[in-house]
C-alpha positions as CSV (number, residue, x, y, z in Angstrom):
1,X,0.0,0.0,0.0
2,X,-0.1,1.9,0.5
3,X,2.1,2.7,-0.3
4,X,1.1,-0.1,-0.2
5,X,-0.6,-1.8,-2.4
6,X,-0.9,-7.0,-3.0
7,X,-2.7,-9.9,-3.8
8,X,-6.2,-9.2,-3.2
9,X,-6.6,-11.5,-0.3
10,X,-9.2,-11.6,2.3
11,X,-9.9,-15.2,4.3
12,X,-9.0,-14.8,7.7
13,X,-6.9,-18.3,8.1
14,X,-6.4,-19.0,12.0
15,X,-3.8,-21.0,14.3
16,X,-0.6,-20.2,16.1
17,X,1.8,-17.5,14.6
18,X,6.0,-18.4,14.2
19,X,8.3,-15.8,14.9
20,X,11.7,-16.3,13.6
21,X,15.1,-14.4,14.3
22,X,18.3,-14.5,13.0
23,X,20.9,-16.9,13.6
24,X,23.2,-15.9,16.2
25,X,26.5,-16.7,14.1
26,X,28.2,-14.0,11.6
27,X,30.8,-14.0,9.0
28,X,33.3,-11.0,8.2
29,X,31.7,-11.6,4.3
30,X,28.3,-10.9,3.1
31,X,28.5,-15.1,2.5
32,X,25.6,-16.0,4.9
33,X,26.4,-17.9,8.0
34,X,27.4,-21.3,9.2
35,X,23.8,-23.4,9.9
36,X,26.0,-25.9,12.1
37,X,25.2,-28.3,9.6
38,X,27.8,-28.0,7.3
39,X,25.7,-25.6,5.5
40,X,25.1,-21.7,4.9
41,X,22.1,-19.7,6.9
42,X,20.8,-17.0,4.7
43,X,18.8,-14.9,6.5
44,X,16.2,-12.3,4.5
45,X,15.2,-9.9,6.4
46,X,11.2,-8.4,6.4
47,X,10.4,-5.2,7.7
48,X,6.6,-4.0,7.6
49,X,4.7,-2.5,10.6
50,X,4.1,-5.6,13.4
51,X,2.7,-3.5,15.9
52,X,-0.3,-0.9,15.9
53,X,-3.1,0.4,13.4
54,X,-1.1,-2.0,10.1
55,X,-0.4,-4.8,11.6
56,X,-2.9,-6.8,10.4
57,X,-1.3,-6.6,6.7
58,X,2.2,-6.5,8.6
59,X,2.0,-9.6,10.1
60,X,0.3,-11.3,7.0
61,X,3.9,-9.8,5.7
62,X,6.1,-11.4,7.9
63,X,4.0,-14.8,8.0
64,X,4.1,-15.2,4.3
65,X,7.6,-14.5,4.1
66,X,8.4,-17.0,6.5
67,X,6.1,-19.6,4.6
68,X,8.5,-19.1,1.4
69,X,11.1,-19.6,3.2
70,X,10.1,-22.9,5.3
71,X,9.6,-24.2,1.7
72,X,12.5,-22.9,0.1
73,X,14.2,-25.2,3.0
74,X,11.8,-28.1,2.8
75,X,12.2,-28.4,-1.3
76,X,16.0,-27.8,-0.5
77,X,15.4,-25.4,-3.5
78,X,19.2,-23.5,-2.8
79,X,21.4,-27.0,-1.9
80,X,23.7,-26.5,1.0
81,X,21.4,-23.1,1.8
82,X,19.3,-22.9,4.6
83,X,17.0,-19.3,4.7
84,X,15.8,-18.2,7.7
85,X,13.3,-14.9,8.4
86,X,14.1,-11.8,10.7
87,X,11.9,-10.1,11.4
88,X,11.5,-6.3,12.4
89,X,8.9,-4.3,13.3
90,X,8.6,-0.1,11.7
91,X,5.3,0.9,13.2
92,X,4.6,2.4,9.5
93,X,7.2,5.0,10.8
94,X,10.1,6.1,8.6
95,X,12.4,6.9,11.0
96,X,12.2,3.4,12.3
97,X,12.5,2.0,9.0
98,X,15.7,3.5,8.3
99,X,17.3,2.0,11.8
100,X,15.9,-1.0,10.7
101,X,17.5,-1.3,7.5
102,X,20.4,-0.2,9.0
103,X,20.7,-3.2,11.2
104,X,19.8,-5.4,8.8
105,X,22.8,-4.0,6.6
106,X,25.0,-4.6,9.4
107,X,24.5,-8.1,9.7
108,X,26.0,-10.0,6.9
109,X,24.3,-12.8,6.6
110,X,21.1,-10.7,5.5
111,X,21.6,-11.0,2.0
112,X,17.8,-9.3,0.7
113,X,14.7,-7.7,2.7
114,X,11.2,-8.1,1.9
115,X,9.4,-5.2,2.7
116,X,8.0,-2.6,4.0
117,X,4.4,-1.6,3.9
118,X,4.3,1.9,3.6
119,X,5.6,3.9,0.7
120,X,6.9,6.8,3.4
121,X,8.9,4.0,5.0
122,X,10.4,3.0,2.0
123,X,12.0,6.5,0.8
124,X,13.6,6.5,4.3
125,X,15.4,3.0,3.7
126,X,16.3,3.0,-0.2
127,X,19.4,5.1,0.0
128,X,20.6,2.7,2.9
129,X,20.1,-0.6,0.9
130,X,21.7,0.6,-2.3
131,X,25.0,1.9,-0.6
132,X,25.1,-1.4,1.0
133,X,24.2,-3.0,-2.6
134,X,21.1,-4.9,-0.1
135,X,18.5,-6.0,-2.4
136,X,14.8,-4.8,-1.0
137,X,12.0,-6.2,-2.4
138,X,8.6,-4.5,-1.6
139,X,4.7,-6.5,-2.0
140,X,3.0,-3.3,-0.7
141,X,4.5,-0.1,-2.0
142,X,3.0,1.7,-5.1
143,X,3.9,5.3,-4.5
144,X,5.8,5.9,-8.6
145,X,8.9,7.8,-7.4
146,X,10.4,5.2,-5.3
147,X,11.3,3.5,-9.1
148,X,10.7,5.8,-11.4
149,X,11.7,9.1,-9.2
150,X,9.5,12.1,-8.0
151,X,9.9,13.3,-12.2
152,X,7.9,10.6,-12.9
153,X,5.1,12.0,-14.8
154,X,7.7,14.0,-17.3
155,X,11.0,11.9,-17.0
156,X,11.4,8.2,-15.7
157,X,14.6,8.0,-14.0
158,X,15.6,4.5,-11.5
159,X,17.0,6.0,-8.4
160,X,17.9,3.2,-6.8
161,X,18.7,-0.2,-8.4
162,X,18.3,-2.4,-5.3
163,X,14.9,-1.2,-5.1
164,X,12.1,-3.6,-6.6
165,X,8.3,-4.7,-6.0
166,X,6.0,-7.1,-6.3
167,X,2.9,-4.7,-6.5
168,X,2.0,-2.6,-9.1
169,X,2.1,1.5,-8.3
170,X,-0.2,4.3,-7.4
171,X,0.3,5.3,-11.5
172,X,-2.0,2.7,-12.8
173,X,-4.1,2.3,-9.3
174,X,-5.4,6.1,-9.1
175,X,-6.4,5.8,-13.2
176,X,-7.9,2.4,-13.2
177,X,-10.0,3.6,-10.2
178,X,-11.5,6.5,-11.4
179,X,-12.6,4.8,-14.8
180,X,-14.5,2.2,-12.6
181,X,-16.2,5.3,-10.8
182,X,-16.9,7.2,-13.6
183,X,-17.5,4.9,-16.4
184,X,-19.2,1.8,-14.3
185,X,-20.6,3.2,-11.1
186,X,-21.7,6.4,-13.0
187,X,-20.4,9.0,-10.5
188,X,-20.0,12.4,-11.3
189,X,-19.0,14.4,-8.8
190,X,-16.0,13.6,-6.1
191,X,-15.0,15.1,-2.8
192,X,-11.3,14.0,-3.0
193,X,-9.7,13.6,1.3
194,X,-6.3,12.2,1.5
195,X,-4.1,11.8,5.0
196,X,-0.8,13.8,3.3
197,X,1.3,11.2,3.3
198,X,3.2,9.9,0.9
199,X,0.7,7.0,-0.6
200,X,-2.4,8.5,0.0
201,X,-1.2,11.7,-1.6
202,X,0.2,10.8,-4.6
203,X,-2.6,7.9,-5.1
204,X,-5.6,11.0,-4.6
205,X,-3.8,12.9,-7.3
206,X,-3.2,10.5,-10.0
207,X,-7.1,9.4,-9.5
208,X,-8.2,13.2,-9.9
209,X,-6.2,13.7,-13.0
210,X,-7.9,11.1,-14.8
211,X,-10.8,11.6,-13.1
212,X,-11.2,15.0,-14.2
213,X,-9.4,13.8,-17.6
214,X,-12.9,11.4,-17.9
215,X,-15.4,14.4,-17.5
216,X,-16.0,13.9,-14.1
217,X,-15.7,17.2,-11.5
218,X,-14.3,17.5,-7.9
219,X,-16.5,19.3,-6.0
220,X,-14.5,19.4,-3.2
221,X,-10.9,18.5,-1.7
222,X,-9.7,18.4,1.9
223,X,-6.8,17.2,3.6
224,X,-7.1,15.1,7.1
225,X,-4.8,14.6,10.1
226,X,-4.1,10.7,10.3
227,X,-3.6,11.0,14.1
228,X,-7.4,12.1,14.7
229,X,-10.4,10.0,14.6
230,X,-12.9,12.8,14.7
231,X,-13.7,13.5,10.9
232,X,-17.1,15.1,11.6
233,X,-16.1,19.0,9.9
234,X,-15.2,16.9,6.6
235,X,-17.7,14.9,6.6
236,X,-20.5,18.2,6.8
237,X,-18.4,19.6,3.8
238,X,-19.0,16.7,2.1
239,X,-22.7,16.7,2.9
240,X,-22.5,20.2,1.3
241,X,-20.4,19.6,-1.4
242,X,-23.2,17.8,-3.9
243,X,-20.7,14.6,-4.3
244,X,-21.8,11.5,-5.2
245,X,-18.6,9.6,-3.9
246,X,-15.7,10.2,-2.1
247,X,-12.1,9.0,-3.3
248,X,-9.4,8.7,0.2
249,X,-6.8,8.6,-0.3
250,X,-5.1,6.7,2.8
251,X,-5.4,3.9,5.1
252,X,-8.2,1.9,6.7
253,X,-7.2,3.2,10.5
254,X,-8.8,6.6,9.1
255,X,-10.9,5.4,6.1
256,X,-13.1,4.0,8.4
257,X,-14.2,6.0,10.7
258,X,-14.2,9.1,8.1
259,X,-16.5,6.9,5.7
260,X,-18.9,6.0,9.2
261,X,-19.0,9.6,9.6
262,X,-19.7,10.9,6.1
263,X,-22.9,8.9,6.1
264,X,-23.9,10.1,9.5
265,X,-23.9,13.5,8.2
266,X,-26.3,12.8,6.1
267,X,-24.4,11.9,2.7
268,X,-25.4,8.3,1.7
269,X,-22.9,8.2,-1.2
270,X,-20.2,5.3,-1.5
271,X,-16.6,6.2,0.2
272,X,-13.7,4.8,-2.6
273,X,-9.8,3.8,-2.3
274,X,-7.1,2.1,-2.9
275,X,-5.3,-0.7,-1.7
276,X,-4.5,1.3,1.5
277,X,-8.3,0.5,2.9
278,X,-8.6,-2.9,1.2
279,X,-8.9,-4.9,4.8
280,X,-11.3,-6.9,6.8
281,X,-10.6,-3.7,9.8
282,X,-11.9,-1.4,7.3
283,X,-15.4,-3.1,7.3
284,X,-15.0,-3.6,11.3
285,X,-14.1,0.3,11.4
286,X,-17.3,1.9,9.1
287,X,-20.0,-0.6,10.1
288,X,-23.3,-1.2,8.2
289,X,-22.7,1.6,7.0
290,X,-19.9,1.0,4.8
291,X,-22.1,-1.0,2.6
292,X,-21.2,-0.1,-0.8
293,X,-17.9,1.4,0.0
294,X,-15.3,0.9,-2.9
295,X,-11.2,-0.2,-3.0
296,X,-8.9,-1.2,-5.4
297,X,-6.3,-3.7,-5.1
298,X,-3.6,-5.3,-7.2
299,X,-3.7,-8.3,-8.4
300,X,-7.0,-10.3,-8.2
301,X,-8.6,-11.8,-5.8
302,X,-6.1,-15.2,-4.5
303,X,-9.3,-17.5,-4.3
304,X,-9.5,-16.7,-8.4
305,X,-5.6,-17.9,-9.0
306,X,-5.1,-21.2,-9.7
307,X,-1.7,-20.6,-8.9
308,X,-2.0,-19.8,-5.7
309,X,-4.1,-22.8,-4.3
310,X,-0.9,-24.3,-3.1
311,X,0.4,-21.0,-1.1
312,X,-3.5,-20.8,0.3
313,X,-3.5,-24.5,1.3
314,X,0.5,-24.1,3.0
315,X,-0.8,-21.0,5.0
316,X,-3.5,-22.4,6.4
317,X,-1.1,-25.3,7.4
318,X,1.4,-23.4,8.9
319,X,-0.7,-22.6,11.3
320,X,-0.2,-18.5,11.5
321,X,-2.8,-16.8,13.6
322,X,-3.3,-13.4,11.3
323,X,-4.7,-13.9,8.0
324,X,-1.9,-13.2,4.9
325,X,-3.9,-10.7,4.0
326,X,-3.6,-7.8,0.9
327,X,-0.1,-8.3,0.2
328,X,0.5,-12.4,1.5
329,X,1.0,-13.3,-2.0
330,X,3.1,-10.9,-3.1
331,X,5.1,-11.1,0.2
332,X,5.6,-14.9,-0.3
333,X,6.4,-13.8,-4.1
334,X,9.2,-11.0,-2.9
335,X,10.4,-13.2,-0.9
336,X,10.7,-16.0,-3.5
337,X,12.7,-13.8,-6.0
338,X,15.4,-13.3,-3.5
339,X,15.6,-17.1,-2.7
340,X,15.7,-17.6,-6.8
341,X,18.5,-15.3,-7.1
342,X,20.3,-16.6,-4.3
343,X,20.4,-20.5,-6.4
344,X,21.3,-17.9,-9.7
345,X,24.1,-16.6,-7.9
346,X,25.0,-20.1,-6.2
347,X,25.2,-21.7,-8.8
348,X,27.4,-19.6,-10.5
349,X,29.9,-19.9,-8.0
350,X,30.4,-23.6,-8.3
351,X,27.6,-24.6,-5.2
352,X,29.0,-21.4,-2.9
353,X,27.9,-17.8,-2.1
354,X,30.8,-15.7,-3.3
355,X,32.2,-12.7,-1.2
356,X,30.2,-9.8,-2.8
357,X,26.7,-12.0,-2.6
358,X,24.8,-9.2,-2.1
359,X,26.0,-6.8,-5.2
360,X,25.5,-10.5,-7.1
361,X,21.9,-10.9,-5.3
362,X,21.2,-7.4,-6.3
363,X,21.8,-8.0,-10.1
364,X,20.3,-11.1,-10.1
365,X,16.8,-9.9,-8.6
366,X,16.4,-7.7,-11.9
367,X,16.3,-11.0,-14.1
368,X,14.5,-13.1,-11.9
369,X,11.6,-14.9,-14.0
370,X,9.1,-17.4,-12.1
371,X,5.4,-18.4,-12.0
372,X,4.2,-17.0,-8.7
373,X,1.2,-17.1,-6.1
374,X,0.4,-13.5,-7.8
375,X,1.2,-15.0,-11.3
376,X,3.8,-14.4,-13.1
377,X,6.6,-12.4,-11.5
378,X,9.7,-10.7,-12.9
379,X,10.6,-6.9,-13.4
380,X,10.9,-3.8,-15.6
381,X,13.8,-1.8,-15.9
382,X,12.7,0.5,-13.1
383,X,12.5,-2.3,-10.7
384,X,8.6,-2.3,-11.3
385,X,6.3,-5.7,-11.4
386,X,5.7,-6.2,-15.2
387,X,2.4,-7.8,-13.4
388,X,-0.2,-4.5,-13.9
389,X,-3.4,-6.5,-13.1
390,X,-5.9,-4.6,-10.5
391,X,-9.1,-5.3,-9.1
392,X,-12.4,-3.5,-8.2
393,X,-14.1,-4.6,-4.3
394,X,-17.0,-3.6,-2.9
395,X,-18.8,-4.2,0.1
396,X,-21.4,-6.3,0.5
397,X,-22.7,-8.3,3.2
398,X,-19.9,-7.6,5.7
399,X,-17.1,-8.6,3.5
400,X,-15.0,-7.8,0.8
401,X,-16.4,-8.7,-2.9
402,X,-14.9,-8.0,-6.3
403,X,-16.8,-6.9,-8.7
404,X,-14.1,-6.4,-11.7
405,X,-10.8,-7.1,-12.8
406,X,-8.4,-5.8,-15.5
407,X,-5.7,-3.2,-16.3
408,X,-5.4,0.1,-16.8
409,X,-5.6,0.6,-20.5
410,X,-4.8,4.5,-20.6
411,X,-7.4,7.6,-21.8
């Protein structure tokens, strides 16, 4: 998301959740460390919020990270490699972020990072990856300018070429929402809110510019303080506005509560986002009321993929107490195209890791090619997910629904 943005996932799957740190060992090399069986521990690090508001889709993260790499290990996938998962927790905050990827740089047997959640987060950790030559592989952030830099819309130029991800960016998600809205739902007139942050910023003004590209008008704009939970002066100018929907652009902590409040001021019209409110809390947070309510997501929905009955089926038998949710696929898939390009880089060097693994890890990531739980997964020149696919929910009946799939075709 949000920075993020994910499979579309949204089955709750219960049981008892696996925490897994690093091994205690280090080498003086970026070559992994001795698993006391003769072998090499490579630990990939994930960093996504654990605690507080996101932690529902940062400990669906962590868990589905974990699960690639228990079968990495039990398909002995990388021989004489065993991959481990540390875990680290950034509250969505960038400052903690960047002191977490500087202690995963630090220890050399972290040779890739899956993660984070939050586009913000992200800005703060690139420039620390890339001077250590770290690969970091993202299944939630969509914001353009981490790949393509802040330019974007005029000049496309890769800032950082450790940098890759697994979902596909705010670019495509803000456009492909507002033809839905405009061209399927058949609304007219938008109250655009984001939470000025990075992701919900930059996803509320590429939907407004096709939006308004479309015919449509915004009627009104605001901008809200993500700290607060009282939304009621937005939600009267709303009211007054004359919309017919409102586009957030945000999170589900605030999406929430601001769509319960829109309709009890009085304005029955439909609250839309994107990936950033596409959870089971968001439902939870706007009650009956949210009935209607409208996200997008990447990817479609898991239950859809035939590829990803297997990853669906593991989960559930791994026994993890927090669903996978949004981005479980494409977290099990970022963490796959390290592991891939660990065995490229392996096997190069005659069954070893050599001493610059992670510069070799690095290079390796961009021509990773595999069939993954999200489909198939490899990446553009700018570190994006050549995967563009998106989907529509709405809900209905207390849950999540989608209601159409496809890619953004352009206007």
């Amino acid at each position: 998301m949000r920075q993020r943005s994910l499979i579309a996932i949204t089955a709750a799957l219960a049981a008892g959740a696996l925490t897994l740190t690093a091994c205690g060992s280090r080498d003086s090399g970026d070559k992994g460390s001795d698993s006391g069986n003769g072998g090499t521990t490579v630990v990939i690090g994930v960093d996504a919020p654990l605690t507080g508001d996101l932690s529902a889709l940062g400990l669906g993260i962590k868990n589905s990270a974990d699960l690639a790499a228990k079968q990495a290990n039990k398909k002995n996938f990388v021989k004489g490699v065993t991959f481990k998962v540390e875990a680290l927790d950034d509250q969505a905050q960038p400052s903690s972020g960047q002191s977490n990827a500087s202690k995963f740089v630090s220890e050399n047997d972290v040779l890739g990072v899956v993660g984070p959640l939050n586009s913000s987060v992200a800005q703060s950790m690139q420039k620390v990856f890339d001077d250590a030559k770290l690969v970091e592989v993202s299944p939630a952030n969509t914001n353009p300018a981490l790949t393509q830099g802040d330019n974007w819309q005029k000049t496309k130029t890769r800032p950082y070429k450790s940098y890759f991800r697994t979902a596909t960016t705010d670019a495509i998600q803000g456009p492909f929402a507002a033809q839905y809205i405009y061209n399927k739902a058949k609304k007219t007139k938008v109250f655009v809110i984001d939470d000025k942050k990075t992701y919900g910023a930059g996803l509320a003004a590429t939907f407004t510019s096709e939006f308004k590209k479309l015919g449509g008008k915004v009627v009104g704009t605001e901008h809200i303080n993500p700290d607060t939970k009282d939304f009621s002066a937005v939600a009267t100018k709303v009211k007054n506005s004359g919309a017919d929907v409102v586009y957030y652009g945000g999170e589900y902590p605030q999406a929430g509560p601001l769509s319960k409040q829109i309709k009890s001021a009085g304005a029955k019209i439909p609250v839309a986002g994107g990936d950033g409110i596409y959870a089971d809390d968001f439902i939870k947070l706007a009650g009956t009321s949210g009935t209607g309510d409208l996200a997008t997501s990447v990817g479609a929905p898991v239950e859809t993929l035939p590829s990803a009955k297997e990853f669906v089926a593991n989960y559930k038998a791994g026994g993890y107490s927090e669903a996978y949710g949004a981005y479980g696929g494409y977290s099990y898939d970022s963490t796959w195209a390290i592991i891939e390009a660990v065995k490229k880089v392996v096997d190069d060097n005659g069954g070893k890791l050599p001493s610059d693994a992670r510069a070799k890890i690095t290079a390796a990531v961009q021509n990773v090619s595999f069939d993954g739980v999200t489909g198939k997964v490899s990446f553009d020149e700018y570190g994006d997910a050549t995967n563009k696919q998106l989907t529509v929910y709405s809900v209905e009946g207390g849950a999540w629904k989608a209601v159409e799939s496809g890619t953004y075709n352009g206007s």
